[in-house]
C-alpha atoms as an extended CHARMM CRD file, in Angstrom:
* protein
*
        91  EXT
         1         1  UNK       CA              0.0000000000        0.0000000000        0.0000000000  PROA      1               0.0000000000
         2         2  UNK       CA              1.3910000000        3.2780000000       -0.7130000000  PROA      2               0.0000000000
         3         3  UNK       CA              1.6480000000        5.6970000000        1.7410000000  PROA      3               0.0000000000
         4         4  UNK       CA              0.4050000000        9.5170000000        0.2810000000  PROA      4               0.0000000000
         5         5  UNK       CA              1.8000000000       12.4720000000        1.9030000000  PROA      5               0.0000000000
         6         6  UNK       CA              0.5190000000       16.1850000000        1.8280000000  PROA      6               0.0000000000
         7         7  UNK       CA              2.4670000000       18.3560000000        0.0270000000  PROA      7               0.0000000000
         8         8  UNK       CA              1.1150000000       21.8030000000        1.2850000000  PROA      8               0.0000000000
         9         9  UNK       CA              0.6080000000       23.5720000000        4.4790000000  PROA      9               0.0000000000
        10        10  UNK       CA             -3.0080000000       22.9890000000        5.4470000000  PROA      10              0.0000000000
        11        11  UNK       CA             -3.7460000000       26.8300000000        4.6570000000  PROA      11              0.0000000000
        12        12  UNK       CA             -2.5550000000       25.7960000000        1.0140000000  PROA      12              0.0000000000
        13        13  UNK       CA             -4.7740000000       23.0510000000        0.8530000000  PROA      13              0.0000000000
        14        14  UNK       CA             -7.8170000000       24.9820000000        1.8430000000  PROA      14              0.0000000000
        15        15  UNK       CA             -7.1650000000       27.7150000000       -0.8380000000  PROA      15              0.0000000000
        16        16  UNK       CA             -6.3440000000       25.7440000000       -3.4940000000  PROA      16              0.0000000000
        17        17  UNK       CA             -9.2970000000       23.7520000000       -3.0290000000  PROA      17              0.0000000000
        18        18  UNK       CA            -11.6570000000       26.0600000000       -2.3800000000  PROA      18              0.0000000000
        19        19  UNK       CA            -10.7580000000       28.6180000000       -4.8120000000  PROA      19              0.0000000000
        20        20  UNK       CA            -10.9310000000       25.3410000000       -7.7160000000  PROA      20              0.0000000000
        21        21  UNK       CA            -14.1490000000       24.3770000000       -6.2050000000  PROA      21              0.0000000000
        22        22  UNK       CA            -15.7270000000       27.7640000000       -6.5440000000  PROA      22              0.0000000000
        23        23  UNK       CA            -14.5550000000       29.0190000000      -10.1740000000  PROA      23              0.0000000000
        24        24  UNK       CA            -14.6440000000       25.3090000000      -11.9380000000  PROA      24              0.0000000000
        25        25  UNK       CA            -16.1300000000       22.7540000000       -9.9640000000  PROA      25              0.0000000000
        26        26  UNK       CA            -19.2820000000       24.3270000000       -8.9910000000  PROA      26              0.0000000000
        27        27  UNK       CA            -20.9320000000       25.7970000000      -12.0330000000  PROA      27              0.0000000000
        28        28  UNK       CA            -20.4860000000       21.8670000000      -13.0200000000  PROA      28              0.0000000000
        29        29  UNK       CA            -22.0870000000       20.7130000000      -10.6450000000  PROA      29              0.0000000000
        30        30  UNK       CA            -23.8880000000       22.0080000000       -8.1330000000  PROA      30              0.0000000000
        31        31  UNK       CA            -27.2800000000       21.8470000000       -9.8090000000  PROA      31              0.0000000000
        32        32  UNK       CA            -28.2650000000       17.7650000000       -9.0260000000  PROA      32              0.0000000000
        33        33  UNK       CA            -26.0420000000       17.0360000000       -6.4400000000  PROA      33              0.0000000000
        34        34  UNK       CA            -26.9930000000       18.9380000000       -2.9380000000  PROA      34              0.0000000000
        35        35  UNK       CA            -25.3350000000       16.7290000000       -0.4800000000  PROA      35              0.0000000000
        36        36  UNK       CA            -23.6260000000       14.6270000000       -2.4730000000  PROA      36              0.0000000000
        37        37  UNK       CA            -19.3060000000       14.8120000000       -1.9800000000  PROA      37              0.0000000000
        38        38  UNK       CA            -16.7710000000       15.8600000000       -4.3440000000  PROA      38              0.0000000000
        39        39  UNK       CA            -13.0960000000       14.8260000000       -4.2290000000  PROA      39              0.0000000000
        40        40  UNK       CA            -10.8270000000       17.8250000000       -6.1290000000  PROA      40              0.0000000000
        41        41  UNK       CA             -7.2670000000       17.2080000000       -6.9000000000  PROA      41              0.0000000000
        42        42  UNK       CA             -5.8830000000       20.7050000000       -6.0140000000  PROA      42              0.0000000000
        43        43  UNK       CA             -2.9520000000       20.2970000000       -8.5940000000  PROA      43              0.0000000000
        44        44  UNK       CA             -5.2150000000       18.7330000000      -11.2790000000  PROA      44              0.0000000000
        45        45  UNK       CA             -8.2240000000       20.2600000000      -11.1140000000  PROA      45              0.0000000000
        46        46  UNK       CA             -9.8040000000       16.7650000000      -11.8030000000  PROA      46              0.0000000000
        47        47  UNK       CA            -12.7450000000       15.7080000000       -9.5620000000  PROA      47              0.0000000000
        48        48  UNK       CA            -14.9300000000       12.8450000000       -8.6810000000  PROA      48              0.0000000000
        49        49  UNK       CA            -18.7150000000       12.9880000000       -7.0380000000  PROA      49              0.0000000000
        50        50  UNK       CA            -20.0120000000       10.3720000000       -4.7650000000  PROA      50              0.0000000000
        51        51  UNK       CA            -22.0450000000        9.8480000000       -2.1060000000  PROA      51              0.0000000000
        52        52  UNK       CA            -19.3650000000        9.3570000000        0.5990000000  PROA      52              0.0000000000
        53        53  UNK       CA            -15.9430000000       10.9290000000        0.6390000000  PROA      53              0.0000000000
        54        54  UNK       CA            -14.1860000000        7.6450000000        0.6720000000  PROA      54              0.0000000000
        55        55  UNK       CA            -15.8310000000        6.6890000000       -2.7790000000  PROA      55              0.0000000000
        56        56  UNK       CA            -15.1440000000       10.1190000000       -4.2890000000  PROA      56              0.0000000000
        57        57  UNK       CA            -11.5470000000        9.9140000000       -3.1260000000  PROA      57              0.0000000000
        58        58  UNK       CA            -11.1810000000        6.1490000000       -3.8880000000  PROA      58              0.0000000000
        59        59  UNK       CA            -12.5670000000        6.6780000000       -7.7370000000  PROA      59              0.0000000000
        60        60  UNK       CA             -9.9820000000       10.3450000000       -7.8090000000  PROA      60              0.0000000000
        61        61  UNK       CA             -7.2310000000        7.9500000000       -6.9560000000  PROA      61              0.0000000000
        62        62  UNK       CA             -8.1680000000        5.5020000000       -9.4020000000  PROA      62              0.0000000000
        63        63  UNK       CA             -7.8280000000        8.0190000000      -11.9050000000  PROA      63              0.0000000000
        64        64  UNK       CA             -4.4380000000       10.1400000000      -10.3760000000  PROA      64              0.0000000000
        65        65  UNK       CA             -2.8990000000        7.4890000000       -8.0050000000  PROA      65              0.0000000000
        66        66  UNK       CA             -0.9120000000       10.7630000000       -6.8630000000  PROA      66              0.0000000000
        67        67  UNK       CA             -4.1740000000       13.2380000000       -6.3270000000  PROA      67              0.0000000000
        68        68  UNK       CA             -3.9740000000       15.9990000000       -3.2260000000  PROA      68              0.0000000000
        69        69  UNK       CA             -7.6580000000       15.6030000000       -2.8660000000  PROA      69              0.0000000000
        70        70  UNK       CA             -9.5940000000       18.2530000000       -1.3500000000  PROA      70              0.0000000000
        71        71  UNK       CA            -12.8240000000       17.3170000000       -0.4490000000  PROA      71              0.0000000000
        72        72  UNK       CA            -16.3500000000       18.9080000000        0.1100000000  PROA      72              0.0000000000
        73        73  UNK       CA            -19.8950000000       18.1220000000        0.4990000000  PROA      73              0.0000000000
        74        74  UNK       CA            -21.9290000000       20.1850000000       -2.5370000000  PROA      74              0.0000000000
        75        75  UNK       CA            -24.1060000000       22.8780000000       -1.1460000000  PROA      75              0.0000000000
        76        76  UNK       CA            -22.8030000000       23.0280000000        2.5210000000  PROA      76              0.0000000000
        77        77  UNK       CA            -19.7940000000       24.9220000000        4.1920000000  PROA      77              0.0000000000
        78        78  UNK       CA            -18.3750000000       21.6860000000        5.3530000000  PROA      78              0.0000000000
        79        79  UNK       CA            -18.2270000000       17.8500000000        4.4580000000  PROA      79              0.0000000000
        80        80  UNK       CA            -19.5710000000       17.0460000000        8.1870000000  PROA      80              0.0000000000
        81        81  UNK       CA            -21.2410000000       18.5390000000       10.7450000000  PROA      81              0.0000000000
        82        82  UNK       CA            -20.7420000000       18.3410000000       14.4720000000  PROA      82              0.0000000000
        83        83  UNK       CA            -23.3730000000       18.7860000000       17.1420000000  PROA      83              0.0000000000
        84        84  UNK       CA            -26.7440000000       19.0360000000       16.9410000000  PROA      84              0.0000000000
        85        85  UNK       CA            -27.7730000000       22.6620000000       15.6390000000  PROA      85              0.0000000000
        86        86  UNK       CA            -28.8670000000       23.3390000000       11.8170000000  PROA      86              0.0000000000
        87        87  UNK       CA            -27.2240000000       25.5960000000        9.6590000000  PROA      87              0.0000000000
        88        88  UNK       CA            -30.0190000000       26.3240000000        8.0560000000  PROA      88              0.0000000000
        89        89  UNK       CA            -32.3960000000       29.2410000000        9.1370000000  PROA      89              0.0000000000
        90        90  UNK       CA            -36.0410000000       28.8960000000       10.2760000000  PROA      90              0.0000000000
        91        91  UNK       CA            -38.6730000000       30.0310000000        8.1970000000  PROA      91              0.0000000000
């Protein structure tokens, strides 16, 4: 089994993925898949969309046995969520 390493700071990580989420991920596919996880290479750009973050990131790796995969859940600030409140507001 190979053993993957990062190879940016965490705060690299974040940017690169989010800012390759937001201006060519998204528009792609947002509209279909609320909830469903994404797995981005940051160096790439190449992504996968599952339904769990290890099958997105399983099926990236498949593709780019060497991926940095950044990963998010589509429509939501974050892939999990701890605790009990909603995010969403009240109508």
């Amino acid at each position: 089994m190979k053993v993957r390493q990062p190879r940016y700071s965490k705060e690299e990580f974040a940017r690169r993925g989010d800012e390759i989420y937001e201006t060519q991920v998204r528009p792609q596919i947002e509209e279909g898949n609320h909830g469903k996880i994404v797995a981005i290479d940051i160096e790439t750009g190449a992504f996968e969309v599952a339904d769990t973050a290890i099958s997105a990131t399983d099926r990236l790796y498949e593709r780019y046995p060497d991926a940095q995969p950044w990963v998010i859940r589509i429509g939501h600030r974050a892939v999990y969520r701890f605790g009990s409140r909603s995010l969403k507001k009240s109508v």
